[in-house]
LUMKOLSE-526126 format. One record per residue (C-alpha): chain; residue in one letter; x, y, z; residue number from 1. Coordinates in Angstrom, 3 decimals. Layout:
LUMKOLSE-526126
  c  r      east     north        up    k
  A  a         X         Y         Z  NUM
...
end
This chain:
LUMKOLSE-526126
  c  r      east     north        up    k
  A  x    61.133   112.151   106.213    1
  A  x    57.320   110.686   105.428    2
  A  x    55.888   109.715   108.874    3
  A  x    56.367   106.014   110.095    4
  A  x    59.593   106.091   107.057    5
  A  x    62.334   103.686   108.499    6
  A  x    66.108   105.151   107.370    7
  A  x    68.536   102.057   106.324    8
  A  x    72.138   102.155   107.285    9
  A  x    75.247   101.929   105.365   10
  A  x    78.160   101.001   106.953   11
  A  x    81.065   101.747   104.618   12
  A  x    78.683   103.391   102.599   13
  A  x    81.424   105.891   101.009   14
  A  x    83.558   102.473    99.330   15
  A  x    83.479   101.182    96.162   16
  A  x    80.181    98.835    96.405   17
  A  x    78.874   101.047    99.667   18
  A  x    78.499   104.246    97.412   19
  A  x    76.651   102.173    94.439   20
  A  x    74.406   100.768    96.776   21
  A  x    73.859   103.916    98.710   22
  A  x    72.629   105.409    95.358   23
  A  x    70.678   102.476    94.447   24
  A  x    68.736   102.698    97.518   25
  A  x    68.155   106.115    96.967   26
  A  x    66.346   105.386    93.931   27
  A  x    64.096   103.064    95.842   28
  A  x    62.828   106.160    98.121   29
  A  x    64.621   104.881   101.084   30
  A  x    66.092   107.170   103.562   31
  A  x    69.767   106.587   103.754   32
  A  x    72.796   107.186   106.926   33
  A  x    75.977   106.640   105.077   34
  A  x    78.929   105.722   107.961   35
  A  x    82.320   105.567   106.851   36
  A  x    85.469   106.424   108.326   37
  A  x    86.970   107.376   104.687   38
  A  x    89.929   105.169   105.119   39
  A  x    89.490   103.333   102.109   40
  A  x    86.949   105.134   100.290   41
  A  x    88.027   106.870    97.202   42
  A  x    87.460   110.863    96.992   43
  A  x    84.647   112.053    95.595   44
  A  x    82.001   108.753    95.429   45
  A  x    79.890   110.712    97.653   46
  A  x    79.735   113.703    95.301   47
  A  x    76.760   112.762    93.480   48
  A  x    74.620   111.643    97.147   49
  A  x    75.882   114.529    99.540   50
  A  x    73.110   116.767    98.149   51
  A  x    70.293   113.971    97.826   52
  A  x    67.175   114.707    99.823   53
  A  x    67.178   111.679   102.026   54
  A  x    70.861   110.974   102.181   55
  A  x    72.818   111.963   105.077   56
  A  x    76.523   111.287   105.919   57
  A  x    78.161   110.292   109.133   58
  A  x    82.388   109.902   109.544   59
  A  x    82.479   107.323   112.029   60
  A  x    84.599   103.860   112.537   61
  A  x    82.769   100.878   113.728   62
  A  x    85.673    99.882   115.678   63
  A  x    84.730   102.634   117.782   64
  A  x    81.662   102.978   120.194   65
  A  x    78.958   104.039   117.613   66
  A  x    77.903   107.936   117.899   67
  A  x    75.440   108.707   119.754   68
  A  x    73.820   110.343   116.745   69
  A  x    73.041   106.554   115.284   70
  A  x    72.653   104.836   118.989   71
  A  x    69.602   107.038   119.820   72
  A  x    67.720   106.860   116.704   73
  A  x    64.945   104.467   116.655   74
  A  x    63.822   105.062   112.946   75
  A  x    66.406   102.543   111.080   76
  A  x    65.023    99.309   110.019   77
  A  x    68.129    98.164   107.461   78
  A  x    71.666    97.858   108.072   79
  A  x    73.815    96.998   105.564   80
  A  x    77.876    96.316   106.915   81
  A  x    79.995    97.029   104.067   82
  A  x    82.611    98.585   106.235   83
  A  x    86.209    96.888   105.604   84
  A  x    88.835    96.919   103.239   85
  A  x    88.301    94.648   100.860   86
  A  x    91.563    94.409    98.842   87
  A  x    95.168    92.886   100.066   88
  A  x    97.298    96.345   100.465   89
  A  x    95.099    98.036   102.096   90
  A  x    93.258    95.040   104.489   91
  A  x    97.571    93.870   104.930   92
  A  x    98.314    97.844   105.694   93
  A  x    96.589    97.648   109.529   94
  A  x    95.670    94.239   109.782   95
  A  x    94.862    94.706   113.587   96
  A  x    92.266    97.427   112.456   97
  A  x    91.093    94.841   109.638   98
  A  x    90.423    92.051   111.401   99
  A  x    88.427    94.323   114.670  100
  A  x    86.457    96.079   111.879  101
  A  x    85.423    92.666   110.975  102
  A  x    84.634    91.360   114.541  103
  A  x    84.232    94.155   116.779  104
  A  x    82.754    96.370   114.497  105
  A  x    80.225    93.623   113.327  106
  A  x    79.284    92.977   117.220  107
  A  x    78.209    96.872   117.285  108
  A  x    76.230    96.893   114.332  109
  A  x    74.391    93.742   115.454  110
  A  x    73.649    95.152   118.787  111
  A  x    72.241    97.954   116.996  112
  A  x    69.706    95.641   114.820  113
  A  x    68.788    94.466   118.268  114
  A  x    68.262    97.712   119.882  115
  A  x    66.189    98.682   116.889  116
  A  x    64.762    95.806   115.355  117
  A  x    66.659    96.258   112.309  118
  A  x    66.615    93.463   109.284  119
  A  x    71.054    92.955   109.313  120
  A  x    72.802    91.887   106.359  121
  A  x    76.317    91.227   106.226  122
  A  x    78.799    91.738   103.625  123
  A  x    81.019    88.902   103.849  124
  A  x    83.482    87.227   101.171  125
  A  x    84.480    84.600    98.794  126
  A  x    87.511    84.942   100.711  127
  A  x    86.256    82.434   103.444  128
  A  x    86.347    79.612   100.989  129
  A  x    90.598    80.271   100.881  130
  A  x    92.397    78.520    98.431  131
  A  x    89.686    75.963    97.341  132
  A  x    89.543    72.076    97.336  133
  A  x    86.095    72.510    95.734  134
  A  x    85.190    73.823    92.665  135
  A  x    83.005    75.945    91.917  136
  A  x    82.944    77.195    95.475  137
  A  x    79.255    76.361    97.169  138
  A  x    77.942    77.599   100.672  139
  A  x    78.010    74.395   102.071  140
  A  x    82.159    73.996   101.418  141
  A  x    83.809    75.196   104.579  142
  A  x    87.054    76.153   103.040  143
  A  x    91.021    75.774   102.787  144
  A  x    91.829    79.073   104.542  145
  A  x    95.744    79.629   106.276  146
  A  x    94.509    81.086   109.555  147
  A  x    98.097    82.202   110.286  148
  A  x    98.959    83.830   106.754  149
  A  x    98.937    87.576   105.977  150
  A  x    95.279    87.448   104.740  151
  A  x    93.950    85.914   107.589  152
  A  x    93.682    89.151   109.231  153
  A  x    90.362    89.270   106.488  154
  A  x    89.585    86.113   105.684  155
  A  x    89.257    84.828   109.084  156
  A  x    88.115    88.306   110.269  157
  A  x    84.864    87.705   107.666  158
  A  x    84.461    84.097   109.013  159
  A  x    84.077    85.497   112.498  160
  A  x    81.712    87.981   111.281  161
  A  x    79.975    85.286   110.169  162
  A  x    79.521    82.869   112.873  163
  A  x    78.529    85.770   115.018  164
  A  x    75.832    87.094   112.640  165
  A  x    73.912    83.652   112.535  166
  A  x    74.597    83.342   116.727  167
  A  x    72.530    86.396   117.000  168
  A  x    69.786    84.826   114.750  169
  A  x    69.941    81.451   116.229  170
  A  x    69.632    83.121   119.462  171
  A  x    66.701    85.535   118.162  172
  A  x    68.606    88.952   118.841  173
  A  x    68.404    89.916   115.053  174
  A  x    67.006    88.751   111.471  175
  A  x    70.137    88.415   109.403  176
  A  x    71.927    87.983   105.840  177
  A  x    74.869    87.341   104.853  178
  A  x    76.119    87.311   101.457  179
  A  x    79.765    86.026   100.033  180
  A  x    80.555    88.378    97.496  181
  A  x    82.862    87.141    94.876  182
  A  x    85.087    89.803    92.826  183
  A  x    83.214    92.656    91.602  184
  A  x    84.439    95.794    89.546  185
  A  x    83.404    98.908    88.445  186
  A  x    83.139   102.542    88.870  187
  A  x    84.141   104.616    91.621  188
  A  x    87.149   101.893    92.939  189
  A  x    90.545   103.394    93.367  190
  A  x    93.185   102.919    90.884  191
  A  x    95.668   102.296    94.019  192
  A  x    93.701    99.828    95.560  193
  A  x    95.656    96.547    94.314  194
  A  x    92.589    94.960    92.800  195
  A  x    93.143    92.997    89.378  196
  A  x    90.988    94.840    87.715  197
  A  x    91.685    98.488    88.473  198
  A  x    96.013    97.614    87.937  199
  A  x    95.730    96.368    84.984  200
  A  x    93.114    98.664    83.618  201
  A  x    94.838   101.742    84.643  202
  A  x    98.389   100.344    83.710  203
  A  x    97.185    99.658    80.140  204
  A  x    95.626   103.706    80.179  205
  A  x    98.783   104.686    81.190  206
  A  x   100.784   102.930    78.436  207
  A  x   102.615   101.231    81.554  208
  A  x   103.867    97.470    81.578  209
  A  x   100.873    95.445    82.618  210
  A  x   102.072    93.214    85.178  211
  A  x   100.642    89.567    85.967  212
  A  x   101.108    87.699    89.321  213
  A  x   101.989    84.048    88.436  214
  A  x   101.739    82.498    85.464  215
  A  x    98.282    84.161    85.234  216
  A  x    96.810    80.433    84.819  217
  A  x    94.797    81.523    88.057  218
  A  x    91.090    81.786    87.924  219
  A  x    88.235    84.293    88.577  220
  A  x    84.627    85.558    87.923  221
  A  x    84.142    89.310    87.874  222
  A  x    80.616    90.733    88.923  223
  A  x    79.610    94.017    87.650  224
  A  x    78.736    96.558    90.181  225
  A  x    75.341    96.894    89.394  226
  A  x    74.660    93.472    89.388  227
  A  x    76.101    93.151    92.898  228
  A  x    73.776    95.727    94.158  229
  A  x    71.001    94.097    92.934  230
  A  x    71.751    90.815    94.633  231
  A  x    72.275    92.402    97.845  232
  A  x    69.187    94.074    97.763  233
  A  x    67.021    91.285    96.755  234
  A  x    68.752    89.709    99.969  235
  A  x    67.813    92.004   101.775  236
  A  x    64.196    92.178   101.319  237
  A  x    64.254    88.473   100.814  238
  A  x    62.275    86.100   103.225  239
  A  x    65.073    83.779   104.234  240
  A  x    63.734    79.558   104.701  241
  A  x    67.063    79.065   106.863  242
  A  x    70.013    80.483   108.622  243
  A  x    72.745    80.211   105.158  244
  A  x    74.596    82.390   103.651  245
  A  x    74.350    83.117    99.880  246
  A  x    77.167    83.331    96.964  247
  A  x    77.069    86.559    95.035  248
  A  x    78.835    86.659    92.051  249
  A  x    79.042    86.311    88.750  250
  A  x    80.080    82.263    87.742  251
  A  x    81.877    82.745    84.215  252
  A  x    85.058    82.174    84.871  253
  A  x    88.514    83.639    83.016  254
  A  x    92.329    83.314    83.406  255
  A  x    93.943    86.828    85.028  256
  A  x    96.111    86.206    81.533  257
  A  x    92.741    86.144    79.346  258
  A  x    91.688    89.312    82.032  259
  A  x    94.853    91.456    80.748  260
  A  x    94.254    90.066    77.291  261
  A  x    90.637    91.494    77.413  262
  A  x    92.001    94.774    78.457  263
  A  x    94.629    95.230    76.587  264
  A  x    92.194    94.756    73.321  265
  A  x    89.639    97.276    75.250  266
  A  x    92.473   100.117    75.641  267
  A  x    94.520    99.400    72.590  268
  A  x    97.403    99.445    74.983  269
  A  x   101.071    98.901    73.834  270
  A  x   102.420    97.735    77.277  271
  A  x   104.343    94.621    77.420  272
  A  x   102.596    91.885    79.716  273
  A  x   104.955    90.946    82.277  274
  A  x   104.936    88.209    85.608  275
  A  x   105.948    88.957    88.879  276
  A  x   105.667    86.282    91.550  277
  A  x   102.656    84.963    92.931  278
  A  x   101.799    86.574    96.672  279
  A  x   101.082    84.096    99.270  280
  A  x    98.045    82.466    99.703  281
  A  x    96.447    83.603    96.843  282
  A  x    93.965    81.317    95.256  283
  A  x    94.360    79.541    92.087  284
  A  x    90.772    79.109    91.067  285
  A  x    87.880    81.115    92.028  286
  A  x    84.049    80.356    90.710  287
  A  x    80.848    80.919    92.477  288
  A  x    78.088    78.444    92.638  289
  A  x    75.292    80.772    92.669  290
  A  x    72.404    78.105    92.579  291
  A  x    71.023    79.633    95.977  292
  A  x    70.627    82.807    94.152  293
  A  x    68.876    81.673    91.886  294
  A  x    66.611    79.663    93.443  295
  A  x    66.035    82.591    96.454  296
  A  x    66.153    85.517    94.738  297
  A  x    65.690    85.282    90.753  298
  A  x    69.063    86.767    90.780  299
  A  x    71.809    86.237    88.377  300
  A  x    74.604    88.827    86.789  301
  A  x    73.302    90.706    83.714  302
  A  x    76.077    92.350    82.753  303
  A  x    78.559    90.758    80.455  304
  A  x    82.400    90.926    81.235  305
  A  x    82.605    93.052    77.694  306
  A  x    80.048    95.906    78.821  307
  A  x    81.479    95.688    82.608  308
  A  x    85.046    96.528    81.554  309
  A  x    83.894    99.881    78.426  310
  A  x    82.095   101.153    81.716  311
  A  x    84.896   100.670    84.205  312
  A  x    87.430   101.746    81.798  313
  A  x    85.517   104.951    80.533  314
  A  x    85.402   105.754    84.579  315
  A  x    89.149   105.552    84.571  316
  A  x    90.215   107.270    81.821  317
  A  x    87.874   110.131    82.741  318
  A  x    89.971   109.824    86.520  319
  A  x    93.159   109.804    85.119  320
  A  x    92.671   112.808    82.730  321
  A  x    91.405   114.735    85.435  322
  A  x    94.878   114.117    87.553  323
  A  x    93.008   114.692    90.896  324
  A  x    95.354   113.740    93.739  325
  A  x    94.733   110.057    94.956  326
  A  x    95.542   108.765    98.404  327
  A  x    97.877   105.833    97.239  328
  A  x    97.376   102.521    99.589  329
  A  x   100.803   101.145   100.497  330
  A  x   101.616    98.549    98.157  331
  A  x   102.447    95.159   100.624  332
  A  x   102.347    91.900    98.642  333
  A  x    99.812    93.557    95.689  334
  A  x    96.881    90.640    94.953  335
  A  x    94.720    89.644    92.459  336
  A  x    91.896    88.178    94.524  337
  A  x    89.744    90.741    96.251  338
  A  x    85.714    92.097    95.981  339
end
């Protein structure tokens, strides 16, 4: 490490987004600590980093008391909290662990920005918004979330996280962020994980039915990977005019049935489309309002939904072929609306 070099943390750094951004950072020069507990994270997205000169890897939960390895360093000045499941099965599968990963696990982190004098940015979710009144979904909408429902072990779990980041700033213990991300695919997420876009992509690869929840009539807006790295970078190193979180996402919006349509054209797949019925709670329309973004941090998404999906479904097919053993999530009340 170059003298004076601060090391930025990545909690959850091993997940789908955590291991994009760990190699985007990478690329920057930074010096990265990668802490995951590998719960979630899908085998082998640390291949490519675990021999990178300035990456180093730490299994660790943030539920638990931080190692001692991270709480005596005084060299990181970013931490990035990825760390929680992000889609239904597997946030419904321990939603005790879900929702103290969310709270607890965010109190530790922010402790350690104020130990260390760490910049914190938090990973929250469009989730928070629930099933929404307003549309497209801005920062200043507070939401229409069931606090008792299945998913509230995550949605309210990220709205915690949230209040408690911007206590800390309002009380001066930490300079935070906190960005909503909306749904985002790619490479390197799990086919089990129960996210729209990995089912029905790997159901049309595998000549399977491709199966719809609903009518498919409900609504989303899909962010490439790389895009989403981007934004949460520029937030990062963004100078921040108030304590307010910021959308992240990409604000064309589709039909899951034009999704599977999309697909289905992409893979030349000869599965019939059929509907199953819609799990609770899930929301009908999801859009971002990504003004702030624009205005903050000259950020929009790049990527168009056409490009995003040859990339994500090259990844697959390459995954698939391979047949490499997959940890399947358990598969209670499968969603469409996850990061």
């Amino acid at each position: 490490m170059k003298s004076g070099q601060k090391t930025t943390l990545v909690a959850g750094g091993a997940g789908f987004i955590g291991s994009h951004l760990c190699r985007a950072l990478l690329d920057r020069g930074e010096q990265v600590l990668c802490l995951d507990n590998l719960l979630t994270a899908r085998d082998g997205n640390l291949d490519a980093l675990e021999h990178e000169r300035g990456f180093t890897f730490l299994r660790a939960d943030i539920v638990d008391p931080l190692p001692d390895a991270v709480l005596r360093r005084r060299d990181i000045g970013r931490i990035y909290n990825l760390a929680c499941a992000a889609s239904p099965p597997q946030y419904q599968a321990d939603p005790e662990h879900t929702m103290l990963t969310n709270v607890v696990g965010t109190d530790r982190l922010l402790r350690l920005a104020e130990q260390t004098g760490a910049r914190f940015l938090l990973t929250s979710t469009s989730e928070v918004y629930g099933d929404p009144e307003a549309h497209p979904q801005r920062e200043e909408y507070r939401g229409w979330v069931n606090c008792t429902g299945p998913r509230a072990c995550y949605d309210e779990g990220k709205r915690a996280a949230e209040a408690m980041a911007f206590d800390f700033a309002r009380l001066g213990r930490a300079d935070v962020r906190v960005a909503r991300i909306f749904n985002t695919y790619g490479p390197n997420m799990h086919p089990d994980d129960g996210r729209v876009v990995s089912n029905l992509l790997c159901q049309a690869l595998s000549g399977e039915d491709i199966t719809i929840f609903g009518d498919g009539s409900q609504t989303r807006s899909f962010c490439y990977v790389s895009d989403m790295v981007d934004g949460l970078i520029r937030l990062m190193e963004s100078d921040m005019p108030d304590l307010a979180p910021v959308n992240l996402g990409n604000p064309e919006e589709y039909t899951i049935l034009q999704l599977a349509e999309r697909i289905i054209a992409e893979v030349g797949a000869s599965g019939r489309i059929v509907h199953q019925p819609l799990p609770q709670d899930d929301p009908r329309r999801r859009r971002p309002d990504i003004s702030r973004a624009r205005a903050m941090l000259d950020w929009e998404p790049r990527v168009p939904l056409a490009e995003g999906l040859r990339q994500t479904c090259a990844y697959f097919a390459q995954q698939l072929n391979a047949a490499q053993p997959t940890t399947a999530f358990p598969r209670i009340a499968p969603a469409v609306a996850a990061e």
